[in-house]
LOMARSE-988662 format. One record per residue (C-alpha): x, y, z; residue in three letters. Coordinates in steps of 0.1 Angstrom, whole numbers, padded with zeros to 4 digits, always signed. Each point is the difference from the previous one (the first is absolute). Example, Ala and Ser with C-alpha at 12.3 -4.5 7.8 and 13.67 -1.06 7.14 Angstrom:
<rs>
+0123-0045+0078ala +0014+0034-0007ser 
</rs>
This chain:
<rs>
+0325+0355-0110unk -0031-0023-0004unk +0009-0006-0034unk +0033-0008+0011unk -0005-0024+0027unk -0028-0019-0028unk +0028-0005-0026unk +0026-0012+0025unk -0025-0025+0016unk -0017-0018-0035unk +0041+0000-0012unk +0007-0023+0031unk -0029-0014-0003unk +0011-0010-0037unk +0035-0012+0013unk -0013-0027+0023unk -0028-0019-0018unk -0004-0026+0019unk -0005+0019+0036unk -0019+0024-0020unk -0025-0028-0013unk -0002-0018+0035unk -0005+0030+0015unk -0036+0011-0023unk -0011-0032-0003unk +0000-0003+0036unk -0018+0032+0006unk -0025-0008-0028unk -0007-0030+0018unk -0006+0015+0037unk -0019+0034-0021unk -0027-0027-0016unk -0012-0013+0029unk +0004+0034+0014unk -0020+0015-0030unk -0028-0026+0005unk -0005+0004+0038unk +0003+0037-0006unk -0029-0002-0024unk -0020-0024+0021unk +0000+0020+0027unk -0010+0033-0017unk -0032-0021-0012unk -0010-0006+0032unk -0004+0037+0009unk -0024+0002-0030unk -0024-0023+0012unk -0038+0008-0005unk +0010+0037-0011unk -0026+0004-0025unk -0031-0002+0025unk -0010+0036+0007unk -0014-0006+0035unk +0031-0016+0014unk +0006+0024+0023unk -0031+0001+0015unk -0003-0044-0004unk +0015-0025+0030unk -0001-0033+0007unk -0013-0014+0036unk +0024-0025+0010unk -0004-0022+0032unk +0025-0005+0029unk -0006-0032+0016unk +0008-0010+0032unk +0012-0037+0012unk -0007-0015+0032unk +0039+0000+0007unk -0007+0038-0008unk +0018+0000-0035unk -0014+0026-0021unk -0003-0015-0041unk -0011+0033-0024unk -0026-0012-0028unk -0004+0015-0030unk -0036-0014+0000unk -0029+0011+0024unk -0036-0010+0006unk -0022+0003-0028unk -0027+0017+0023unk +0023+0028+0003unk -0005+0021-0033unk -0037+0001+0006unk +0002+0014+0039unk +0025+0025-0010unk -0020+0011-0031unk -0031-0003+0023unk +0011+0015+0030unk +0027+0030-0007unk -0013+0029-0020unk +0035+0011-0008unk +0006-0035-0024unk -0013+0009-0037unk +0003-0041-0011unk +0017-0032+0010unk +0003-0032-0015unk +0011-0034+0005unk +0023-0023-0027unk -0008-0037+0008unk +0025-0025-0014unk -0022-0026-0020unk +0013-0040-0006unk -0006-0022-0022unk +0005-0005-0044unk -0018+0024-0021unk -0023-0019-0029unk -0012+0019-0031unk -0005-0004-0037unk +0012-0034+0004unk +0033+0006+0019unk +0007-0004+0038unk +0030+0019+0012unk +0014+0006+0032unk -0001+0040+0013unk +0010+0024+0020unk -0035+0017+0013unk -0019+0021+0024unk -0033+0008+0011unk -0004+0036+0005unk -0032+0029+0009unk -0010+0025-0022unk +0015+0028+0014unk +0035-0026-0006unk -0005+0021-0036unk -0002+0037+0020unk +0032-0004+0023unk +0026-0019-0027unk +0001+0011-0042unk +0011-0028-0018unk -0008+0013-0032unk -0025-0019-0022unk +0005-0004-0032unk -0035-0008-0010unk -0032-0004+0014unk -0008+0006+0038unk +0007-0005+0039unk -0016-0031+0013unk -0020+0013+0028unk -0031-0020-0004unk -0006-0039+0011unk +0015-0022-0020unk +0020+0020-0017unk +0037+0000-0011unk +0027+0019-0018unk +0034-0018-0010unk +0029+0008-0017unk +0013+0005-0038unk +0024-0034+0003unk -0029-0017+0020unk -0025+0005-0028unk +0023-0005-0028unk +0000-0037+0018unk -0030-0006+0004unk -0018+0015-0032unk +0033+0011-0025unk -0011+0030-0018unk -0030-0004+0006unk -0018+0030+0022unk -0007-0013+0034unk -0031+0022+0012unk -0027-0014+0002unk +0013-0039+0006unk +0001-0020+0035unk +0021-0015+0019unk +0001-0028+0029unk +0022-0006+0028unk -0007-0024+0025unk -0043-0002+0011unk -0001+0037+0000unk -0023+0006-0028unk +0009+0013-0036unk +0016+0031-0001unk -0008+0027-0029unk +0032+0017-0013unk -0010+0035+0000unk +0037+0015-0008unk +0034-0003-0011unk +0030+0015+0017unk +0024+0019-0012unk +0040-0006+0008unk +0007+0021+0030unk +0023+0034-0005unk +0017-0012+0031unk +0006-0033+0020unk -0023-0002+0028unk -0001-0022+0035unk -0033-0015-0009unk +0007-0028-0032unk -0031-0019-0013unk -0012-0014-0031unk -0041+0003+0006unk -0016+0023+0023unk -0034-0018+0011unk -0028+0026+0014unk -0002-0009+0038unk -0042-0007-0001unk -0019-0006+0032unk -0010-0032-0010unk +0037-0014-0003unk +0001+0019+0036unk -0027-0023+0014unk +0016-0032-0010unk +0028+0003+0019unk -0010+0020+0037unk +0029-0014+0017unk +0022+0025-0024unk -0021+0029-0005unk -0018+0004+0031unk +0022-0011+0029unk +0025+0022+0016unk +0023-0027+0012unk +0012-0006-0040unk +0024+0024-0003unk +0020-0017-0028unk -0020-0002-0028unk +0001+0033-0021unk +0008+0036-0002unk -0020+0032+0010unk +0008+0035-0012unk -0010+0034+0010unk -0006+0034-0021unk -0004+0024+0025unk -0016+0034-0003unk +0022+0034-0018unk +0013+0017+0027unk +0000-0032+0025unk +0026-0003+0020unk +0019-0040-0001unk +0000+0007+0041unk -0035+0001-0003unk -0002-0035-0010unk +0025-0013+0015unk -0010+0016+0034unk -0039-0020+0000unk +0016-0036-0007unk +0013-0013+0029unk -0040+0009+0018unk -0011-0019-0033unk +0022-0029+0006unk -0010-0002+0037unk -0038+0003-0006unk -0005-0029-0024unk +0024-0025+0013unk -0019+0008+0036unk -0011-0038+0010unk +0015-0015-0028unk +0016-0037+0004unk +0033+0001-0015unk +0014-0038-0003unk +0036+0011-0004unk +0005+0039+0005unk -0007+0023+0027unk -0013+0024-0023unk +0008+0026-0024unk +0004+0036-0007unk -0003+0021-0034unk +0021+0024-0014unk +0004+0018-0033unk +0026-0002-0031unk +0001+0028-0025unk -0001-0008-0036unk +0026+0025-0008unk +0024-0017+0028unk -0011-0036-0011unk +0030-0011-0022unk +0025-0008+0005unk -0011-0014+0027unk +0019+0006+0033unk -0015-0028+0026unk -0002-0038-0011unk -0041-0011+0001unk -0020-0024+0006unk -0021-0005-0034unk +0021+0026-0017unk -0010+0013-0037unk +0023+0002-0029unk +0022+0035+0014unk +0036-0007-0001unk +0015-0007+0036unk +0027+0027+0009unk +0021-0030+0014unk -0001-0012-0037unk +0010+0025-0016unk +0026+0003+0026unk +0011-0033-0008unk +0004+0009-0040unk +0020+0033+0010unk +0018-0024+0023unk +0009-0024-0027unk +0012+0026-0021unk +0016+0023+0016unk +0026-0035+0014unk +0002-0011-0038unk +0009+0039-0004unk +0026+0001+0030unk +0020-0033-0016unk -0002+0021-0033unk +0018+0028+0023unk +0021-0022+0019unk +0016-0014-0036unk +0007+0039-0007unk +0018+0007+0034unk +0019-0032-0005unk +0013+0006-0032unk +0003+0036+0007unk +0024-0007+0031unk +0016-0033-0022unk +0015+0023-0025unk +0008+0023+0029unk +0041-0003-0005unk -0004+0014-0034unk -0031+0031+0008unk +0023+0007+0039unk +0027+0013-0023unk -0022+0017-0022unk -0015+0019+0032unk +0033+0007+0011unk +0013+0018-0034unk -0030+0021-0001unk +0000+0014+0034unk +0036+0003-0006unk -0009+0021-0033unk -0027+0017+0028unk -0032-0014-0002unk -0024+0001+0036unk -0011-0031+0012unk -0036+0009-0010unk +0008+0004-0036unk +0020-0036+0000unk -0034-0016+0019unk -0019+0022-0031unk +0020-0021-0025unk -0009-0033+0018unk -0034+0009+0004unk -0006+0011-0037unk +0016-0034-0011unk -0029-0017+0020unk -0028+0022-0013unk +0009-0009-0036unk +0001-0037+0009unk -0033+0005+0017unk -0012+0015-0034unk +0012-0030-0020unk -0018-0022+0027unk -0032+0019-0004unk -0001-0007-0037unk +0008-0033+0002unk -0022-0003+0029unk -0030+0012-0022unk +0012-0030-0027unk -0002-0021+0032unk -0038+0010+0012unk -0012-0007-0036unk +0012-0034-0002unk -0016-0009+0036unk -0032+0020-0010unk -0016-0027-0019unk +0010-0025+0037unk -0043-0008+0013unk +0018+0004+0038unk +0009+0039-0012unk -0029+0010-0021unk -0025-0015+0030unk +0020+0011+0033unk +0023+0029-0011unk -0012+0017-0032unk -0035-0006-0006unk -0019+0029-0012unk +0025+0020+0008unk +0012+0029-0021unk +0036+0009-0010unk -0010+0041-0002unk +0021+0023+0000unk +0002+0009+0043unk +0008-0040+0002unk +0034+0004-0023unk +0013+0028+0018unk -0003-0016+0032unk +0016-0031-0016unk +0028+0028-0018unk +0007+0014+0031unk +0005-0031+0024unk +0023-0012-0024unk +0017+0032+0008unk -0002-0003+0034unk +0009-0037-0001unk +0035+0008-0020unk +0008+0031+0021unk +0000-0029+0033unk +0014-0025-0028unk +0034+0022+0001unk -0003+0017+0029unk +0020-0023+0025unk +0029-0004-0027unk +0001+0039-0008unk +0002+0007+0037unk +0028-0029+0007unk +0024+0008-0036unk -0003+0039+0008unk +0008-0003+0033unk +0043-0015-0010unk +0024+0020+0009unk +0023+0006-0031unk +0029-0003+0015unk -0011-0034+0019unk -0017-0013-0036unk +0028+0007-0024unk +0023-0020+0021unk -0025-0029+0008unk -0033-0013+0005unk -0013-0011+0035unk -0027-0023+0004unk -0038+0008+0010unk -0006-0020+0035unk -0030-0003+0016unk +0001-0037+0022unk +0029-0016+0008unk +0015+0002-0031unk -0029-0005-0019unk -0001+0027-0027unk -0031+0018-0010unk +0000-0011-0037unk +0001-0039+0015unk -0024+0007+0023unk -0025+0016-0027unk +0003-0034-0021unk -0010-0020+0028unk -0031+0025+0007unk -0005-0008-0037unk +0004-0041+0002unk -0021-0003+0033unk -0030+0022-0012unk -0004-0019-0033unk +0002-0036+0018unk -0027+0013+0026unk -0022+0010-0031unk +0008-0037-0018unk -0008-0016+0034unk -0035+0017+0005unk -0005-0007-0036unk +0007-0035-0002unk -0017-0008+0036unk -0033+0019-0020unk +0002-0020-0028unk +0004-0031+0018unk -0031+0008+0019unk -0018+0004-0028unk +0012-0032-0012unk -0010-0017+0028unk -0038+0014-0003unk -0002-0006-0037unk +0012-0037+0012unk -0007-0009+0033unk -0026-0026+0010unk -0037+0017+0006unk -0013-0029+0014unk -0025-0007-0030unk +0009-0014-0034unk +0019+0024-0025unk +0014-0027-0024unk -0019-0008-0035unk -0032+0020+0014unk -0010+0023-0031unk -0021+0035+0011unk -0022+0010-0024unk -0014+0036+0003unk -0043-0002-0008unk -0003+0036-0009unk -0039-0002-0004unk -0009-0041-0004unk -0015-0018+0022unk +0024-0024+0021unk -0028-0028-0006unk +0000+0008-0042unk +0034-0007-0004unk +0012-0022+0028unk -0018-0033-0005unk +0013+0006-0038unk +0036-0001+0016unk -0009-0029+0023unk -0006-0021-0031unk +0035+0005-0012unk +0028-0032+0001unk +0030+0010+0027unk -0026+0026+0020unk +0000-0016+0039unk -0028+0025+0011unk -0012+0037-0003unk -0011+0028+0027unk -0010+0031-0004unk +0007+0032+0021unk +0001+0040+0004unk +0034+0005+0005unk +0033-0017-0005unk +0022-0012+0033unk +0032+0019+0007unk -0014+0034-0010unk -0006+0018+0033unk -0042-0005-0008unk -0034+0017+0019unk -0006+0004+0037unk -0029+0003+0016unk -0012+0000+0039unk -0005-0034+0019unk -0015+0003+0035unk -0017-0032+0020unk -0032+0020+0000unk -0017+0029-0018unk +0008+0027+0024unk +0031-0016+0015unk +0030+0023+0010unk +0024-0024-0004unk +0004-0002-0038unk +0029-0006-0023unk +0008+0006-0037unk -0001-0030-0021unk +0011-0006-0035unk -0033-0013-0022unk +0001-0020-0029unk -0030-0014-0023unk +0004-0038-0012unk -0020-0025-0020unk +0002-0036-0003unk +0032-0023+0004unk +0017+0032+0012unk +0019-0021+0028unk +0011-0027-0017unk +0013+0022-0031unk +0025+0020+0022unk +0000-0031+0024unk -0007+0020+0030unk +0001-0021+0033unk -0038-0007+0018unk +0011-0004+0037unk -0036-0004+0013unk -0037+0003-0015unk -0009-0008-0035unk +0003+0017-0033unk -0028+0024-0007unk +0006+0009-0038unk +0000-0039-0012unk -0035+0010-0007unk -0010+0024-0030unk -0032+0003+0014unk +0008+0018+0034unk +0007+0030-0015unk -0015+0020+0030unk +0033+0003+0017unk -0016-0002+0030unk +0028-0027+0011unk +0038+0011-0001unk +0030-0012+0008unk +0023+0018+0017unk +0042-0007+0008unk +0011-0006+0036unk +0018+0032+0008unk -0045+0009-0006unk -0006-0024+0028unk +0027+0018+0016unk -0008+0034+0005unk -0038-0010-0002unk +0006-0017+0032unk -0021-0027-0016unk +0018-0028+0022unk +0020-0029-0021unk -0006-0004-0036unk -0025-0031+0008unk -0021+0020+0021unk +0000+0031-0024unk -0021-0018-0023unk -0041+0005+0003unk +0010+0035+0018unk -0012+0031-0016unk +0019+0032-0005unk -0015+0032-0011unk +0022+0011-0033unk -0008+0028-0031unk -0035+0009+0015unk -0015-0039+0008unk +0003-0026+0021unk +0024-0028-0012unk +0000-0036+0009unk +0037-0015+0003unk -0003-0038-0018unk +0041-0007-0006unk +0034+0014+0010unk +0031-0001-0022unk +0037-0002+0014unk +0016+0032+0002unk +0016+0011-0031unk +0012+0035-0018unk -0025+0010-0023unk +0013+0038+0000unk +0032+0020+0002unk +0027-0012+0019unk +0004+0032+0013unk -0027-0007+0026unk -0005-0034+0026unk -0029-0019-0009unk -0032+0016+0005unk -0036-0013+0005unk -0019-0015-0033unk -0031-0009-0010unk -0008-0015-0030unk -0036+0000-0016unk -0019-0010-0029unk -0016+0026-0019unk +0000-0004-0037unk -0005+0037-0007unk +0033+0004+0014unk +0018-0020-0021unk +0029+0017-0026unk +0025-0029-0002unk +0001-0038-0010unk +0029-0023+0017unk +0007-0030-0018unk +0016-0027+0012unk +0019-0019-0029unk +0019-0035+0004unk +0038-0002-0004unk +0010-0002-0038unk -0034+0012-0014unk +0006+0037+0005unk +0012+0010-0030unk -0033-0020-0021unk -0026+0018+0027unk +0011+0036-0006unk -0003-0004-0030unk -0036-0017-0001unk -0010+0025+0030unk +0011+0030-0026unk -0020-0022-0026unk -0035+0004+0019unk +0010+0034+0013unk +0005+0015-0036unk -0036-0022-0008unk -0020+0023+0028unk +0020+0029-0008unk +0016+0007-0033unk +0008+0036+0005unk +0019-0003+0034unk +0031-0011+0004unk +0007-0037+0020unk +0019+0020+0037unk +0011-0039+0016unk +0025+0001+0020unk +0016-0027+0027unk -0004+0007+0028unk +0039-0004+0006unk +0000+0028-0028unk -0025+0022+0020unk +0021-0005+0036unk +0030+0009-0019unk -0011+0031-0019unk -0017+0010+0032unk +0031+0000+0024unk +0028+0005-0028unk +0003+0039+0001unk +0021+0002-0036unk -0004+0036-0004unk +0009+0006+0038unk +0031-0018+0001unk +0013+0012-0034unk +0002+0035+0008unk +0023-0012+0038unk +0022-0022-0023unk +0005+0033-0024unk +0008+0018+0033unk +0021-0025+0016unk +0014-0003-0036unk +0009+0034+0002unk +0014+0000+0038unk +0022-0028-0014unk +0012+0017-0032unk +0006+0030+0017unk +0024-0018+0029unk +0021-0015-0027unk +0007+0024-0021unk +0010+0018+0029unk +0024-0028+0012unk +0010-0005-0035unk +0013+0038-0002unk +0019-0001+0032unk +0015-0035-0009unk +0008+0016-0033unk +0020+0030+0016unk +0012-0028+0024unk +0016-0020-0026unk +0014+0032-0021unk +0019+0014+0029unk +0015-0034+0007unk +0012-0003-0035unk +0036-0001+0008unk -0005-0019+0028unk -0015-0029-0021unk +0025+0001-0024unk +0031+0002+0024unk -0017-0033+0015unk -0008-0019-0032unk +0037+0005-0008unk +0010-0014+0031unk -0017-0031-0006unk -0038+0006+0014unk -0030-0020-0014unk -0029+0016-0018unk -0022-0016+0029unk +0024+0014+0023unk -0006+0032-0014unk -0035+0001+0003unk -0004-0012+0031unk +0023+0028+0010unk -0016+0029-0018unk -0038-0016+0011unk +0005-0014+0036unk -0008+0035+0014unk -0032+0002-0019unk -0012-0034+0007unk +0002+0007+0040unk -0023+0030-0010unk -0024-0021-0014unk +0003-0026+0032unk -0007+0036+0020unk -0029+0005-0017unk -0013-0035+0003unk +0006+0003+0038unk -0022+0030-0001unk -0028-0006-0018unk -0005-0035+0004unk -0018+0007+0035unk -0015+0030-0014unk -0016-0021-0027unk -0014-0026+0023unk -0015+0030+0025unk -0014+0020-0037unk -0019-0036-0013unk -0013-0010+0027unk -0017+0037+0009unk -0012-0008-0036unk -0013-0037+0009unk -0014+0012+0039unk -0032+0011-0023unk -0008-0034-0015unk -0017-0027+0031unk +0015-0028-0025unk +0034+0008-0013unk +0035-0012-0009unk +0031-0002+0021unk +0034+0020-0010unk +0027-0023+0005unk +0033-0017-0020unk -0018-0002-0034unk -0006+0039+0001unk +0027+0014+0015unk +0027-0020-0015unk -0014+0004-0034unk +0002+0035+0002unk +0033+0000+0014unk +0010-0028-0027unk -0017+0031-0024unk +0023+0028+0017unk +0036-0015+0004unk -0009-0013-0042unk -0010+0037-0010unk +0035+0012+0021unk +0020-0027-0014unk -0006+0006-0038unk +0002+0041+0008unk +0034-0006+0017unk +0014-0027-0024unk -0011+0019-0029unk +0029+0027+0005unk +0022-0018+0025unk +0005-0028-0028unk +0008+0024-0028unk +0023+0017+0022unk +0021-0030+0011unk +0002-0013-0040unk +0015+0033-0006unk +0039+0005-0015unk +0020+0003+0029unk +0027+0018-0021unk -0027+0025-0010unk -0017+0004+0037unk +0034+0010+0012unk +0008+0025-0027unk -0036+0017+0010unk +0002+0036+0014unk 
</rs>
């Protein structure tokens, strides 16, 4: 009977091409995204599998509470808190803290910028990144990195033995090499620094104090045999004991509580300071995507099912006329849909290896992940399951005809006021793909607008020259020399990147302190980017205060600082990074970082050590001539290294211009777009065939071929209007949930919404004219002679 049903189903399959071909293209199309959420989401459940302790290893996080009495989890906790637990609780084997580290990494001649933590010794005993050579850094000083780090730094060369340097830490000695993990895990570095007590000492406020609960990550091993209830049951007396007497400047205080490893990704509850876990609401999201790319694919498949209903009605009603059951007519259907689900799988897999090489899917979706032989079955059998639901509403509506009803005529499906289902479906299909092009153009706007926008400092002909390990004063007065260069400065970090934060407090022990981005400048820094001096003077116009005793600072600083006006701010001190800081100039406000967040306190010092970039300022006309004399001395100092100058418009642009990102939501709206149109193209195809005569009779009676389509599209057109009526709202309500997460953003008006309804009625138009036309420059005298 099986074999039966397949034979019938691939012959009509055969007979109607085109629905056939809409139809598996469509569900390819809704099974690749499907495929790749599916895949992403089975990663997530192998995170960190191949440390043996897991079950026995948890991560303390830290609920803190507001005054307003708004509890915000942290993934982070106190620093003190591995050593009192390891201290204090027999039934804890090890535990370990994972400090994240800023600033560029210099070695062998390079300076790159890293992902890296500090970490204990026992760091080594709870996780088992495998090493591929060498061993653990548990002593001072020490540091292990990985294969793709030390190719960069050293090539082939082996590693061991050679230092490193990042920031005024000391040199670290590589003492290992890591090898590629069997399995993705939440923790993603590049160099693992030993945490030494001397780095400890440097920085008290951090390591010492229980009211920074932000700044790293403590683990626990307990015990074999240990109950987790043990644990959990002694932290909320540990949390009450040490914050007894403590000053809190903005929280009432704060409780602890654990986080298995095992239970740790995907991760269930959005934190504060969160690792690199994938967020259940994420992968949500993907599924989300998806599985609405895969119901459009179904929806075509019910519409063109029920469009071609006249013909498959009278097939129902001769077969349970010959005595078939209704369940063995809905079998027929159903294996019709399977086999189309097949083709789509195959196709499908074409699909996935054509996105594969995409940076958005082999970073976000794919990854390390393996394609094994577990994964394709469960990718086998949703496509199953997706073809079985695919034919499902169809097999249950065609069975259901009564054959005496269906050989004599065909009534129409009804579901509102006329409306019929199959209408209804294309305007589901319309409105979803113009919410997706509205989100998507509002997010590429925005990302426009940051690559673009005015920062407040100079962006135009301002070259930034990377110093990997030369000294800003070797190579800048060189520069200085050159015809067309207006002035030079020198600094750590580049503006618009989202930069380093430290604590600023009015006095040492202060409570009231607040986070403030840092940046290290040299000479003629100010006038380079042309940053605005309100009040004061300009501390950096002389190369031999180098102490960075004096700072300037922005107003928002003077601000939260309560420092009084910007004229009064300057001669006070603030204490900042572990010393006491005299304010001698304020700058106008202005966005140095993200524009995701307002503008934030900054303090700008000099300290040469610091410095990792050049900024040149070049004259209108004469850029072209200085890169190429910059490149000139660059390739004089370092012959071996390539020149890495970039304008700074460059940089802003490359920074906020997410290529990769909004490739892969143009291939989806893409698809959401190519599916809806071949599905209107199929039902405006059957529309047109079972008008033939109609057409024909009309032409003869003296109709116009624009007559004629109007006619045969007018009904298709208000389904478009329908949709636009829909989802125009919908689109305004979807960007700007997308845009509430930026504090400077763009606005969704005329120029986004009637572009992409410009984009919809052109995509309907050609789908509709396409056939209508050819159907209206038919032969009448052959449209009437048609069966």
């Amino acid at each position: 009977m099986f074999r039966n049903y397949l034979k019938i189903a691939v012959r009509n399959l055969w007979k109607h091409k085109l629905f056939s071909l809409i139809n598996v293209f469509g569900l390819a199309s809704g099974l690749t995204v499907c495929l790749l959420a599916i895949a992403h989401i089975r990663g997530a459940f192998t995170y960190d599998t191949f440390h043996p302790n897991r079950d026995r290893t948890y991560r303390i996080l830290t609920d803190v509470v507001s005054r307003t009495n708004d509890t915000h989890p942290y993934a982070t906790s106190p620093m003190p808190l591995a050593e009192v637990l390891k201290r204090d609780y027999p039934f804890v084997a090890a535990a370990t803290r994972a400090v994240r580290t800023y600033g560029d990494v210099s070695g062998n001649g390079r300076v790159l910028s890293l992902l890296t933590f500090a970490v204990d010794p026992d760091f080594f005993q709870l996780f088992s990144y495998p090493l591929a050579e060498g061993r653990p850094a548990t002593e001072p000083g020490t540091a292990v990195l990985t294969r793709q780090t030390a190719e960069r730094f050293f090539g082939t060369a082996n590693p061991i033995g050679k230092t490193l340097q990042q920031g005024d830490n000391g040199p670290m000695l590589i003492t290992g090499v890591l090898a590629e993990s069997p399995a993705p895990s939440h923790l993603r570095f590049d160099i693992l620094i030993s945490l030494a007590t001397s780095a400890q000492a440097k920085l008290p406020g951090v390591f010492y104090d229980w009211r920074e609960y932000h700044n790293g990550y403590t683990y626990v091993l307990l015990k074999p045999g240990t109950r987790p209830e043990q644990l959990e049951h002694v932290l909320p007396s540990l949390a009450r004991r040490v914050t007894r007497g403590l000053a809190f400047a903005h929280e009432k205080g704060y409780s602890f509580r654990t986080q298995a490893l095992t239970s740790l990704s995907p991760s269930r509850q959005d934190l504060m300071f969160t690792t690199y876990e994938p967020q259940i609401g994420g992968l949500l999201a993907e599924l989300g995507i998806g599985l609405i790319t895969l119901l459009m694919a179904g929806f075509n498949y019910i519409n063109l099912t029920l469009a071609r209903s006249l013909g498959r009605a009278r097939e129902v009603g001769i077969r349970k006329v010959a005595g078939a059951l209704r369940w063995q007519v809905q079998a027929q259907f159903m294996a019709e849909s399977v086999v189309v689900a097949l083709l789509a799988l195959g196709l499908a897999v074409v699909m996935l290896e054509l996105v594969r090489p995409m940076a958005f899917v082999q970073q976000w979706m794919l990854g390390s992940m393996t394609w094994d032989a577990p994964l394709w079955a469960m990718c086998f059998g949703f496509s199953i399951v997706a073809g079985l639901l695919a034919g499902l509403v169809p097999a249950r509506i065609l069975s259901g005809f009564e054959p005496a009803q269906v050989l004599r005529s065909q009534t129409g499906l009804r579901v509102l006021r006329g409306l019929s289902l199959r209408k209804s479906l294309i305007v589901a299909q319309f409105a979803i793909s113009l919410v997706a092009m509205i989100t998507l153009l509002t997010l590429m706007r925005q990302m426009n607008y940051m690559a673009t926008a005015d920062y407040g400092f100079r962006r135009a002909n301002v070259l930034t020259l990377p110093l990997a390990d030369l000294p800003a004063d070797r190579l800048a007065p060189q520069i200085e020399q050159l015809a067309g260069v207006e002035s030079v400065g020198a600094t750590s970090a580049l503006f618009g990147s989202h930069g380093d934060t430290r604590m600023a407090r009015r006095q040492r022990n202060a409570p009231d302190s607040t986070p403030a981005f840092t940046f290290a400048v040299g000479r003629q820094f100010l006038q380079t980017l042309h940053l605005n001096l309100i009040a004061g003077t300009d501390p950096f116009s002389s190369a031999a205060d180098s102490s960075g005793h004096r700072i300037v600072i922005n107003e928002e600083a003077v601000r939260k600082l309560r420092l009084g006006s910007p004229s009064e701010a300057i001669g006070q001190t603030i204490w900042f990074d572990g010393a006491e800081l005299q304010v001698a100039g304020v700058v106008a406000d202005f966005r140095f970082t993200s524009f995701a967040w307002a503008i934030m306190p900054l303090v700008l010092r000099q300290q040469p050590g610091q410095f990792r970039y050049l900024n040149i300022a070049v004259a209108e006309g004469a850029t072209d001539n200085v890169r190429a004399e910059v490149a000139r001395i660059w390739k004089g100092l370092k012959p071996y290294d390539p020149f890495a100058g970039m304008w700074y418009d460059n940089h802003l642009r490359e920074r906020h211009t997410h290529t990769d990102d909004t490739d892969f939501m143009g291939l989806l709206v893409g698809l959401a777009f190519s599916i809806a149109c071949l599905g209107l193209l199929g039902m405006v195809t059957y529309s047109t065939q079972t008008r033939t005569k109609e057409v024909g009779i009309r032409k003869v009676m003296g109709a116009e071929v624009g007559q004629i389509v109007w006619l045969l599209s007018k009904g298709f057109v208000w389904l478009l209007l329908l949709a636009a009526a829909i989802a125009l709202p919908l689109g305004f309500l979807a960007g700007y949930a997308i845009l509430f997460h930026f504090a400077y953003h763009v606005s969704i008006g005329l120029e986004t919404l009637g572009a992409c309804f410009g984009v919809l009625l052109l995509l309907g138009s050609i789908t509709i004219s396409f056939q209508t036309y050819r159907a209206a420059l038919a032969d009448p005298v052959k449209s009437i002679q048609t069966d």
